[in-house]
mmCIF entry with sequence, helices, sheets and N, C-alpha, C, O atoms, coordinates in Angstrom:
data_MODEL
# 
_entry.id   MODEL 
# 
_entity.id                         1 
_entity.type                       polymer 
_entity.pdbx_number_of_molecules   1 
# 
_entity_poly.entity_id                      1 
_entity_poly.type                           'polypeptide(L)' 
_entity_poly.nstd_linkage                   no 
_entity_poly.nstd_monomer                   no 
_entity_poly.pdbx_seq_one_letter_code       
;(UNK)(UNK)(UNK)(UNK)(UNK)(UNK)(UNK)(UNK)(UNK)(UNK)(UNK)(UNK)(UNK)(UNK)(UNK)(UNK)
(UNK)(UNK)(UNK)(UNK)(UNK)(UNK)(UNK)(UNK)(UNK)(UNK)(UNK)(UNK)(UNK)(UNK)(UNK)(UNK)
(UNK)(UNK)(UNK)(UNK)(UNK)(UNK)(UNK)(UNK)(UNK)(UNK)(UNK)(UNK)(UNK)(UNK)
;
_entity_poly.pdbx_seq_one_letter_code_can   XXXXXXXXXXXXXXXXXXXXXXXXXXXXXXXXXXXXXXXXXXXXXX 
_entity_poly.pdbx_strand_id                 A 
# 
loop_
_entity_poly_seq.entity_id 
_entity_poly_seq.num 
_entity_poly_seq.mon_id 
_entity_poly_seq.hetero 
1 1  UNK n 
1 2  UNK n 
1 3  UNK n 
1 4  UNK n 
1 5  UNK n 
1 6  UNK n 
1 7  UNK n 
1 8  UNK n 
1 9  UNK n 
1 10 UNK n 
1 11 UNK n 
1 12 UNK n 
1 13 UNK n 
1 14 UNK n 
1 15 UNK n 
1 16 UNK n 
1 17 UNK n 
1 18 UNK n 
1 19 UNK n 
1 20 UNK n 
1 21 UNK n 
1 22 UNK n 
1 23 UNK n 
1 24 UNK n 
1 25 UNK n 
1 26 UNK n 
1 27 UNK n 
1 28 UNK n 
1 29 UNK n 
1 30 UNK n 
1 31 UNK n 
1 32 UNK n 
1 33 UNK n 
1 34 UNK n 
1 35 UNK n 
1 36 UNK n 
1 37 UNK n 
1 38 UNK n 
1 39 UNK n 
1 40 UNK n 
1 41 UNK n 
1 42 UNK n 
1 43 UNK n 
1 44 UNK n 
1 45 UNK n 
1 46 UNK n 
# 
_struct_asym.id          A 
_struct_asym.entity_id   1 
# 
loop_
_struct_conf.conf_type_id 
_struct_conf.id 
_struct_conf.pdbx_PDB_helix_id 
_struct_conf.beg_label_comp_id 
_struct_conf.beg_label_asym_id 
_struct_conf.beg_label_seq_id 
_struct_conf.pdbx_beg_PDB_ins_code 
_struct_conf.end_label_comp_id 
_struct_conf.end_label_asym_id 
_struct_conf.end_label_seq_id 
_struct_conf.pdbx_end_PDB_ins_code 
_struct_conf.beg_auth_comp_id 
_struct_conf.beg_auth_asym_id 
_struct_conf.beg_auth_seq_id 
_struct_conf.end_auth_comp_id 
_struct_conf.end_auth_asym_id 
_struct_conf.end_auth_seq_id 
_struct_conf.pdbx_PDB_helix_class 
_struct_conf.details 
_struct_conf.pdbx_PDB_helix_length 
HELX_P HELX_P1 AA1 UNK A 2  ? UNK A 8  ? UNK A 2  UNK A 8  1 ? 7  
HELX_P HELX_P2 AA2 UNK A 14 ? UNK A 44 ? UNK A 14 UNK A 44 1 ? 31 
# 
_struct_conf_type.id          HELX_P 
_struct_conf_type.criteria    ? 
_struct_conf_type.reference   ? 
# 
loop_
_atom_site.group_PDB 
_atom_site.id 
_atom_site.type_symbol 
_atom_site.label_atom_id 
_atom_site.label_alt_id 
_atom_site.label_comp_id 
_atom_site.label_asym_id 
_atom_site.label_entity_id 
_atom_site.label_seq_id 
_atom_site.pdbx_PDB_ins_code 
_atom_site.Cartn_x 
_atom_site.Cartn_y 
_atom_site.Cartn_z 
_atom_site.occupancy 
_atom_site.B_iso_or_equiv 
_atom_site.pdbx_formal_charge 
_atom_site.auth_seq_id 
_atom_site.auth_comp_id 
_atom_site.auth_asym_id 
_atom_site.auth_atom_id 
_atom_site.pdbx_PDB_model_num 
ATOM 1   N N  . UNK A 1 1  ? 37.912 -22.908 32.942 1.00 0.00 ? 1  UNK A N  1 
ATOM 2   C CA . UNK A 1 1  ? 36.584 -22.980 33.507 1.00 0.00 ? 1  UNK A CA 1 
ATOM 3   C C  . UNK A 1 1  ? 36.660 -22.685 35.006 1.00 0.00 ? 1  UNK A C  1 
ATOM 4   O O  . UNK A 1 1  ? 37.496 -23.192 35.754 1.00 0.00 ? 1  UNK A O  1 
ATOM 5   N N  . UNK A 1 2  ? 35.495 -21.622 35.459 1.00 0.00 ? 2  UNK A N  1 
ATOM 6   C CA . UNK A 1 2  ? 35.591 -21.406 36.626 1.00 0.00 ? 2  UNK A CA 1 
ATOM 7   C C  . UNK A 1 2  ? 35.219 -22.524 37.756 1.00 0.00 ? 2  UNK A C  1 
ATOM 8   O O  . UNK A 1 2  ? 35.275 -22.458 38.984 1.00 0.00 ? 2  UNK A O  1 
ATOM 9   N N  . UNK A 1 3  ? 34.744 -23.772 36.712 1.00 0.00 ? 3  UNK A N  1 
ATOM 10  C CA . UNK A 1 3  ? 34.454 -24.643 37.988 1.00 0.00 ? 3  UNK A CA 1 
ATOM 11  C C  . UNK A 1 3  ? 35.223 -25.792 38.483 1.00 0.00 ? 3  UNK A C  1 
ATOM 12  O O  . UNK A 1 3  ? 35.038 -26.554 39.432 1.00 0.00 ? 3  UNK A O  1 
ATOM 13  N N  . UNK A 1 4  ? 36.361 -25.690 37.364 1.00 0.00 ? 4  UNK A N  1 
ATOM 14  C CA . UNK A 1 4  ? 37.064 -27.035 37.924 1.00 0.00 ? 4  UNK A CA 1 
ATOM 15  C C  . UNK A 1 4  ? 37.967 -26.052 38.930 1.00 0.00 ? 4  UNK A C  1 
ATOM 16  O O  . UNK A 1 4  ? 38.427 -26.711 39.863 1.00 0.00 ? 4  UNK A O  1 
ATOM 17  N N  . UNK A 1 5  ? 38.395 -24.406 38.979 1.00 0.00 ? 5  UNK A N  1 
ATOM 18  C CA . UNK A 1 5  ? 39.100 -24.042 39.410 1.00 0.00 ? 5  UNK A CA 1 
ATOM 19  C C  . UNK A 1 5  ? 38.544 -24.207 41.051 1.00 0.00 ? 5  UNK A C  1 
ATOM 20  O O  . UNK A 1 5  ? 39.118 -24.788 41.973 1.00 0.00 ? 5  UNK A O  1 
ATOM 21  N N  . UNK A 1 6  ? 37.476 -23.622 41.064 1.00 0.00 ? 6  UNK A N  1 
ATOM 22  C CA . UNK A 1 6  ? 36.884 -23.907 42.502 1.00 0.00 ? 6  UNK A CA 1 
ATOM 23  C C  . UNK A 1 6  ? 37.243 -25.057 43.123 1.00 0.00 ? 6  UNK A C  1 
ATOM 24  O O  . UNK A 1 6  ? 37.662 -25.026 44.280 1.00 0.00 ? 6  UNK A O  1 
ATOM 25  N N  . UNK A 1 7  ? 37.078 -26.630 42.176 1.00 0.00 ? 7  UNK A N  1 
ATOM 26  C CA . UNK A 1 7  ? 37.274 -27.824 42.555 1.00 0.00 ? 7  UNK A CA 1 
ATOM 27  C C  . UNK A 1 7  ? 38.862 -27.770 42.770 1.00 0.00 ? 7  UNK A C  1 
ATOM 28  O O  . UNK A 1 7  ? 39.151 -28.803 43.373 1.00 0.00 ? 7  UNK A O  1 
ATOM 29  N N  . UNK A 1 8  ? 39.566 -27.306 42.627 1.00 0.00 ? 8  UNK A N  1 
ATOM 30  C CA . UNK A 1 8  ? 40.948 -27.442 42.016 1.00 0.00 ? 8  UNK A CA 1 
ATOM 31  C C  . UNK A 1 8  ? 41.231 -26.820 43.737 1.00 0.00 ? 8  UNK A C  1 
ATOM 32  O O  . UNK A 1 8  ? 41.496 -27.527 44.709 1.00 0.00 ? 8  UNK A O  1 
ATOM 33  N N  . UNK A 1 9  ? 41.079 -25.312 43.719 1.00 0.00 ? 9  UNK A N  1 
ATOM 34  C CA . UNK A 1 9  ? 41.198 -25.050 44.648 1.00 0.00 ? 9  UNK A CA 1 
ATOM 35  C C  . UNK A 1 9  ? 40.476 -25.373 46.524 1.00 0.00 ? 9  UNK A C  1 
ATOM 36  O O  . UNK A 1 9  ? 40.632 -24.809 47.607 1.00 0.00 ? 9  UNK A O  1 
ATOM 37  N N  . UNK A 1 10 ? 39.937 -26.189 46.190 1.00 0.00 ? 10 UNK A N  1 
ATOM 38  C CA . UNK A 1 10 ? 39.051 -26.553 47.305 1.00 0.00 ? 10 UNK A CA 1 
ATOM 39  C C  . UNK A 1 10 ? 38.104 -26.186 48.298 1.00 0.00 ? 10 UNK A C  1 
ATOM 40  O O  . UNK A 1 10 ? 37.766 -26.686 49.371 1.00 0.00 ? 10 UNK A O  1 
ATOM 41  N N  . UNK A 1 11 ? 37.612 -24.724 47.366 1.00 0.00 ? 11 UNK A N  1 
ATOM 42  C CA . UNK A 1 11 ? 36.634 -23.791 47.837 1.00 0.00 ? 11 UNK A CA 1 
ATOM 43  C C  . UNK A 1 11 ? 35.529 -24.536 47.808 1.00 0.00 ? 11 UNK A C  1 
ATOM 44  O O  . UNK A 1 11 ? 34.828 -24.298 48.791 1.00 0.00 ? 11 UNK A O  1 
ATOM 45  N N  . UNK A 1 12 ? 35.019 -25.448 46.993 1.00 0.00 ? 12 UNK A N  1 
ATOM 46  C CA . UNK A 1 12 ? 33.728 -26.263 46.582 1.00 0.00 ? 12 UNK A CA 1 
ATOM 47  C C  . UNK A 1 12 ? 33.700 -27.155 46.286 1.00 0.00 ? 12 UNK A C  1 
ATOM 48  O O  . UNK A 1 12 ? 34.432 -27.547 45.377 1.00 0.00 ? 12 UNK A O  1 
ATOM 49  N N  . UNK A 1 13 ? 32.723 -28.032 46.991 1.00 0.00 ? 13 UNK A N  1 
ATOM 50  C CA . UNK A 1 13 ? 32.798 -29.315 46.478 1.00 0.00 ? 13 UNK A CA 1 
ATOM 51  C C  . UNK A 1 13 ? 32.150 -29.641 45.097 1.00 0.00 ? 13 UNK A C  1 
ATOM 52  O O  . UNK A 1 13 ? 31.051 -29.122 44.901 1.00 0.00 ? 13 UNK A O  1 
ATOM 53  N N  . UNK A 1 14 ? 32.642 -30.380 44.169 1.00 0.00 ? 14 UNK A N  1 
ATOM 54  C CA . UNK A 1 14 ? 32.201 -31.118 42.704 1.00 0.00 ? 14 UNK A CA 1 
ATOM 55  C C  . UNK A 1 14 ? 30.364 -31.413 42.840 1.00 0.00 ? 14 UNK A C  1 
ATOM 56  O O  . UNK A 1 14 ? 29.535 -31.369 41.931 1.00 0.00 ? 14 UNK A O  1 
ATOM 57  N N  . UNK A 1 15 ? 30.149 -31.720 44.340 1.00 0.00 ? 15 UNK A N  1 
ATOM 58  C CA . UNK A 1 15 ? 28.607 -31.758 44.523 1.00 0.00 ? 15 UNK A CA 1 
ATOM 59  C C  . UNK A 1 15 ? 28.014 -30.195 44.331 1.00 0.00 ? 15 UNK A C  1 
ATOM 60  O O  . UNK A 1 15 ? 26.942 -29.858 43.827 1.00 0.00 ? 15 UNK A O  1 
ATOM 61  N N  . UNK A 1 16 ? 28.751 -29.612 44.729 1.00 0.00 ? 16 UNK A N  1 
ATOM 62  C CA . UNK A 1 16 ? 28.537 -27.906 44.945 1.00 0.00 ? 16 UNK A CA 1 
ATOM 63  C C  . UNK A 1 16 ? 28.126 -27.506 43.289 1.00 0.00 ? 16 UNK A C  1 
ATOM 64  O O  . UNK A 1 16 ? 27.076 -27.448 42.650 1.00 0.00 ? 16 UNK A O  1 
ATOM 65  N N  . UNK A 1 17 ? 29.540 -27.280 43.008 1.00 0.00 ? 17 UNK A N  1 
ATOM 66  C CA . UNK A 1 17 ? 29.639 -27.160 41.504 1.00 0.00 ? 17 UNK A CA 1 
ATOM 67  C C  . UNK A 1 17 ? 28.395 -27.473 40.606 1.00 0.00 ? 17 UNK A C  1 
ATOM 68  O O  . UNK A 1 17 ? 27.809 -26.619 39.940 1.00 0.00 ? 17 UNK A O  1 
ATOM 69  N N  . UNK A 1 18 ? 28.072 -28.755 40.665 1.00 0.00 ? 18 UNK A N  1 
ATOM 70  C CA . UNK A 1 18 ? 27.218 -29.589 39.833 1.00 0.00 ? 18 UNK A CA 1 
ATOM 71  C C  . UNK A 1 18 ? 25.638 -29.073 40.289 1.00 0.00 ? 18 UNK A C  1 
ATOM 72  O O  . UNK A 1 18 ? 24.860 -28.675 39.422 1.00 0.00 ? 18 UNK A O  1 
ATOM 73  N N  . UNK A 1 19 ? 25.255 -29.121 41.722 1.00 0.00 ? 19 UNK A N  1 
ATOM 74  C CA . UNK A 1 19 ? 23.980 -28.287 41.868 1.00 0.00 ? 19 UNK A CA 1 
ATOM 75  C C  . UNK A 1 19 ? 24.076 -26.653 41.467 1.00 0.00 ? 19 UNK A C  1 
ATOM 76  O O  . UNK A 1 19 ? 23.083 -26.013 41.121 1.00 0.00 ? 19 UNK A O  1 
ATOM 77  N N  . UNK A 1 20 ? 25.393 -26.095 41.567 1.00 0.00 ? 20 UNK A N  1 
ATOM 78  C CA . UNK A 1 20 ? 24.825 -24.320 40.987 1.00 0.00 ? 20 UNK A CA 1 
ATOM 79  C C  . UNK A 1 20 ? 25.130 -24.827 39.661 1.00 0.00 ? 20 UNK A C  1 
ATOM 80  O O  . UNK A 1 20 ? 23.992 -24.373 39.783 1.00 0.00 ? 20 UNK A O  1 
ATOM 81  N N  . UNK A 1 21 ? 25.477 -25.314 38.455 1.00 0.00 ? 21 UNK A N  1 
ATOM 82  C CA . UNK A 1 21 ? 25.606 -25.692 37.251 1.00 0.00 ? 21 UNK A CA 1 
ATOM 83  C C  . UNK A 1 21 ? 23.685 -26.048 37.066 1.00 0.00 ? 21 UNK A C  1 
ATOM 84  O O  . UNK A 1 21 ? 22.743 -25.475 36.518 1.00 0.00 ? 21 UNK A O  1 
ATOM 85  N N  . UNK A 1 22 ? 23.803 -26.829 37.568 1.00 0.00 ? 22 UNK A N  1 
ATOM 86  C CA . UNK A 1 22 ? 22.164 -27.733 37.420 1.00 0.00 ? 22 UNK A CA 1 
ATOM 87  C C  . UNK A 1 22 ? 21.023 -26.218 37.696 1.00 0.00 ? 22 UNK A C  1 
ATOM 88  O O  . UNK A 1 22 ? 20.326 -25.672 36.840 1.00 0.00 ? 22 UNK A O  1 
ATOM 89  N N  . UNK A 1 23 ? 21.156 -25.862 39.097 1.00 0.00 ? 23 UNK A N  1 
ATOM 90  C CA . UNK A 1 23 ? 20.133 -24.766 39.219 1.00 0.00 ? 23 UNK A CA 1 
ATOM 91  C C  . UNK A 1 23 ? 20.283 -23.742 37.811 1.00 0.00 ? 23 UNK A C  1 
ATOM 92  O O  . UNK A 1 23 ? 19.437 -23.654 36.921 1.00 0.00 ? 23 UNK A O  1 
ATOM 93  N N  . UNK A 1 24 ? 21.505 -23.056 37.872 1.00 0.00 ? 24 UNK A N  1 
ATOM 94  C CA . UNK A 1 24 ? 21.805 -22.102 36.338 1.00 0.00 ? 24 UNK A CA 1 
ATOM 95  C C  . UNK A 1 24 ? 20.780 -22.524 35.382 1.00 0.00 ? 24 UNK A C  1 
ATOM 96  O O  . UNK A 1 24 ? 19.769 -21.845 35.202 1.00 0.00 ? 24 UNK A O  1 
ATOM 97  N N  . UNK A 1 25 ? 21.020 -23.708 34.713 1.00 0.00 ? 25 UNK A N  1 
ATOM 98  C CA . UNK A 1 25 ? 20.563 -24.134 33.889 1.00 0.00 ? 25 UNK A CA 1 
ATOM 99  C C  . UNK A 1 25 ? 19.276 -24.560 33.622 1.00 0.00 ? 25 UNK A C  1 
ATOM 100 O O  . UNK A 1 25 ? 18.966 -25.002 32.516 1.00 0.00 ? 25 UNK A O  1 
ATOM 101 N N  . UNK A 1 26 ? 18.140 -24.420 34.976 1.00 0.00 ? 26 UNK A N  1 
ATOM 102 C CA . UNK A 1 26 ? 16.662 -24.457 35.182 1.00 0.00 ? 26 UNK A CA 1 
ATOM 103 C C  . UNK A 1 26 ? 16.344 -22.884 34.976 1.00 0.00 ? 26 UNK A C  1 
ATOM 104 O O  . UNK A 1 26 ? 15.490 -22.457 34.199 1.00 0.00 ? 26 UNK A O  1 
ATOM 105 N N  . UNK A 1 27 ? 17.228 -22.042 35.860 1.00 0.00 ? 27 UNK A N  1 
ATOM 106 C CA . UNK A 1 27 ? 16.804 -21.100 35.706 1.00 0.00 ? 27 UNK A CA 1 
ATOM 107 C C  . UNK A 1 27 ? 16.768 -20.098 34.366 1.00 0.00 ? 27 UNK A C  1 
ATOM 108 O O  . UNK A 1 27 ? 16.039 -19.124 34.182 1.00 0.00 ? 27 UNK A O  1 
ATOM 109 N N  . UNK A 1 28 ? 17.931 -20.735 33.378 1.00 0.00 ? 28 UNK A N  1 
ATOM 110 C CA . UNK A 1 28 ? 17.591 -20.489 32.048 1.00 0.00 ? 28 UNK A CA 1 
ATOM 111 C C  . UNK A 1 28 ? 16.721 -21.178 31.205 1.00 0.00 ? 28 UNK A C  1 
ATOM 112 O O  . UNK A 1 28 ? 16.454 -20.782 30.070 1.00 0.00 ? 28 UNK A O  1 
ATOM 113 N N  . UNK A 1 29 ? 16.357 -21.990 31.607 1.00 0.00 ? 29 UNK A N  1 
ATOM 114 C CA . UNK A 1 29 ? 15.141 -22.723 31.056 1.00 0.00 ? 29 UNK A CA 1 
ATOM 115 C C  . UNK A 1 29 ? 13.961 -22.324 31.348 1.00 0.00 ? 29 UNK A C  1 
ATOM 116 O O  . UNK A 1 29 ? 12.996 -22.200 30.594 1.00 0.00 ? 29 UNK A O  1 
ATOM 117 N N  . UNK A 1 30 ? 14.026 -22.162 32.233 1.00 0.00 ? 30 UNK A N  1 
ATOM 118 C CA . UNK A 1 30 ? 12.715 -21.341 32.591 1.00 0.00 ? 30 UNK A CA 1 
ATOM 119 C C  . UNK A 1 30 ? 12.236 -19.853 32.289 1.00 0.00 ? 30 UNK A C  1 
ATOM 120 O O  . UNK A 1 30 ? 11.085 -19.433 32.165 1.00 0.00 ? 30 UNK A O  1 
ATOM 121 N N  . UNK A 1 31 ? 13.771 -18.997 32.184 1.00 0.00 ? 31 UNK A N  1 
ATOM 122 C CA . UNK A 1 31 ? 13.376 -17.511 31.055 1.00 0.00 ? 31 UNK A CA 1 
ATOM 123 C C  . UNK A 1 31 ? 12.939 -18.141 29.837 1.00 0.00 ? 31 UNK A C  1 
ATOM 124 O O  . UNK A 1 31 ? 11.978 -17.661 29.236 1.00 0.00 ? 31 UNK A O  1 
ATOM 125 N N  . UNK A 1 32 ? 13.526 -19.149 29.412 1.00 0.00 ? 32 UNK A N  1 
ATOM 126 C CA . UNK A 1 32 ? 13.437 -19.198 27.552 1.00 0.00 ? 32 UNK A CA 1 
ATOM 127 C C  . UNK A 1 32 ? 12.097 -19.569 27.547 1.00 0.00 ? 32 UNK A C  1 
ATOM 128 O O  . UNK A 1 32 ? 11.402 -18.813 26.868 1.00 0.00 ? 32 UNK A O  1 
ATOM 129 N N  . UNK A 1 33 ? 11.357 -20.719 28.218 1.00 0.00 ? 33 UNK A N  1 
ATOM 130 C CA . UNK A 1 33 ? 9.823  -20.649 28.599 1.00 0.00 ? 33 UNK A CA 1 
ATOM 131 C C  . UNK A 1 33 ? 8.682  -19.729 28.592 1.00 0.00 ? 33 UNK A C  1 
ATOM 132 O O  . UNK A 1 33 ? 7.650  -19.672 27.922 1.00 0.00 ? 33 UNK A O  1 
ATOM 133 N N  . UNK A 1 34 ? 9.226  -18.961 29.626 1.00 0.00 ? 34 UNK A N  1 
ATOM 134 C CA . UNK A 1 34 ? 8.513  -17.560 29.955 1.00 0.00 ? 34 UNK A CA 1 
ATOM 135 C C  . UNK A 1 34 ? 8.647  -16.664 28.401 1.00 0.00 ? 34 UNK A C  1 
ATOM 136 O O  . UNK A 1 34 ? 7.677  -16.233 27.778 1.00 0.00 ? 34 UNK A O  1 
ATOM 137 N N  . UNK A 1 35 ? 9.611  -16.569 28.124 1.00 0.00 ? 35 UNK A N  1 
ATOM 138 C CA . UNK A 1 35 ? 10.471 -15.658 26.698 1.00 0.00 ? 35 UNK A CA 1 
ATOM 139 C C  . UNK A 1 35 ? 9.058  -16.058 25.793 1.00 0.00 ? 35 UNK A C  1 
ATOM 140 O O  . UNK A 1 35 ? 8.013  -15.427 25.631 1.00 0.00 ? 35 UNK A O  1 
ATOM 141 N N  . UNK A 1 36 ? 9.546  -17.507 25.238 1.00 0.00 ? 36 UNK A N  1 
ATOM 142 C CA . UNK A 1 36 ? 8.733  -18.450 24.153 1.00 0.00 ? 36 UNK A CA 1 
ATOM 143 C C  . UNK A 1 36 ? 7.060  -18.027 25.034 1.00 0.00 ? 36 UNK A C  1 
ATOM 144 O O  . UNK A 1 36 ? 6.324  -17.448 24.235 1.00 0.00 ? 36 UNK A O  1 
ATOM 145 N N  . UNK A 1 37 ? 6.728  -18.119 25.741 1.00 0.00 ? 37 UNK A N  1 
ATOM 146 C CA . UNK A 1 37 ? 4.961  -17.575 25.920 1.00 0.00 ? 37 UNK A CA 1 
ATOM 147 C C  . UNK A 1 37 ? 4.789  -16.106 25.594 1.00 0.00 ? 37 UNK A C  1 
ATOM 148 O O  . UNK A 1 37 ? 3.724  -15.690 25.140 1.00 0.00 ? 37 UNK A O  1 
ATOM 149 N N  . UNK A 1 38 ? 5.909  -15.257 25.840 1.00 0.00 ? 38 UNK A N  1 
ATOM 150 C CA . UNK A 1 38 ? 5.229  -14.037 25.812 1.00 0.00 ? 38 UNK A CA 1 
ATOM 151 C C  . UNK A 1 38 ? 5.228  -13.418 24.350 1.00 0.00 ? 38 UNK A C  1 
ATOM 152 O O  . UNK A 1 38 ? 4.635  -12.425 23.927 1.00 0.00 ? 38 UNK A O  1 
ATOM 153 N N  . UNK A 1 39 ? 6.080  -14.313 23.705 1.00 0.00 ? 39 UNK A N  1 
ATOM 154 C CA . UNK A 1 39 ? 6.271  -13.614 22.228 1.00 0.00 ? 39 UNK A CA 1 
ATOM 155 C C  . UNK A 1 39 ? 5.303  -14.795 21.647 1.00 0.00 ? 39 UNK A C  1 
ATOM 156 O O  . UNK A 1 39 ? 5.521  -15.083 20.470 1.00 0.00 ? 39 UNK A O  1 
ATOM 157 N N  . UNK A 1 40 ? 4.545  -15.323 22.128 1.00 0.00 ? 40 UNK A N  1 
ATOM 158 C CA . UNK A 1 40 ? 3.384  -16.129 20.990 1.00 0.00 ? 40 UNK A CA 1 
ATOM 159 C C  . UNK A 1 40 ? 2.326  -14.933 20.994 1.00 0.00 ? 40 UNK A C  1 
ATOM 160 O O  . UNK A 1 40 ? 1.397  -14.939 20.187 1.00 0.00 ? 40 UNK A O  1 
ATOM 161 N N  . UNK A 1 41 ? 2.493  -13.892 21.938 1.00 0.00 ? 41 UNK A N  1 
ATOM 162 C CA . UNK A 1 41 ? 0.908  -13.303 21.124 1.00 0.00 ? 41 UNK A CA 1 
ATOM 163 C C  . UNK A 1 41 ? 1.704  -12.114 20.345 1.00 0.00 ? 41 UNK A C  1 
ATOM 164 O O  . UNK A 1 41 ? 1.044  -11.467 19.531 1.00 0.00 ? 41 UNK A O  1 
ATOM 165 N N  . UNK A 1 42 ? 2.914  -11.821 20.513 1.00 0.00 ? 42 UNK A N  1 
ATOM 166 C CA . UNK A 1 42 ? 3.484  -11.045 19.701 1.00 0.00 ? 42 UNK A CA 1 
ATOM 167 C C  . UNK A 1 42 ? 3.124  -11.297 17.811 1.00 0.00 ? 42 UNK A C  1 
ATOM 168 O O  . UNK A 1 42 ? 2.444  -10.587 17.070 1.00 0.00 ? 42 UNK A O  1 
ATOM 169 N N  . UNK A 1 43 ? 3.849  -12.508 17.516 1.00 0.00 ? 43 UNK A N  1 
ATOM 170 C CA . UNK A 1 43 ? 3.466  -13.409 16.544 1.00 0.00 ? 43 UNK A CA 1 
ATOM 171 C C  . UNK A 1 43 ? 2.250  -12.981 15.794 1.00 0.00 ? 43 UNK A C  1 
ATOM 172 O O  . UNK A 1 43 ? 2.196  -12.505 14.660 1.00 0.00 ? 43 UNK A O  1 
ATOM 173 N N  . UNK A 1 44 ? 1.277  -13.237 16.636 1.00 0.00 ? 44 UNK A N  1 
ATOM 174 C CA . UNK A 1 44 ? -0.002 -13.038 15.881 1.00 0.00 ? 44 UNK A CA 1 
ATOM 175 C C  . UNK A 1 44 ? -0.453 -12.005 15.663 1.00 0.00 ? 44 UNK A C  1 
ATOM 176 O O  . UNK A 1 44 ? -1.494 -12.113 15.014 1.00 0.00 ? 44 UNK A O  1 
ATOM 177 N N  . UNK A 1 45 ? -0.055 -10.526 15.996 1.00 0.00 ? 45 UNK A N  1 
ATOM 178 C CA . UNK A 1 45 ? -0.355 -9.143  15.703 1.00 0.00 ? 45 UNK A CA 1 
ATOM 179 C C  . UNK A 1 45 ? 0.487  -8.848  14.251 1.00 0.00 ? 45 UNK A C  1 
ATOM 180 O O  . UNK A 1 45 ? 1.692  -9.018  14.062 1.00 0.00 ? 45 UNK A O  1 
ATOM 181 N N  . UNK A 1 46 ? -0.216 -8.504  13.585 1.00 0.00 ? 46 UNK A N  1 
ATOM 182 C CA . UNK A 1 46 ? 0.792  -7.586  12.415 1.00 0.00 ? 46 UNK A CA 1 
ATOM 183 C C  . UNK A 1 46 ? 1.574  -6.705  12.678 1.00 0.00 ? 46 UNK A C  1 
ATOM 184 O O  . UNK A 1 46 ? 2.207  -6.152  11.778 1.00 0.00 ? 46 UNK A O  1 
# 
C-alpha cells in the first residue's frame, strides 16, 4: 500500500494520509451520486 509507504518513509504524516484517503473517498461518492441521478431518467425511456 502506497500509504503506509509514505508513512514508512516519512514523506507524510498518518494525519496526511488519512485526510487524502477521506477526501478520495467523498469525491467518489459524490461521482456515484451524480452517476445514480443522471441515469434515473435514462431508466425511464425505452
Amino acid at each position: 500500500m502506497i500509504c503506509v509507504s509514505r508513512v514508512y518513509l516519512g514523506v507524510h504524516w498518518p494525519s496526511e494520509v488519512l485526510a487524502g484517503w477521506a477526501a478520495g473517498a467523498a469525491w467518489a461518492r459524490g461521482c456515484w451520486i451524480i452517476a445514480q441521478f443522471l441515469n434515473l431518467g435514462a431508466k425511464d425511456k425505452p
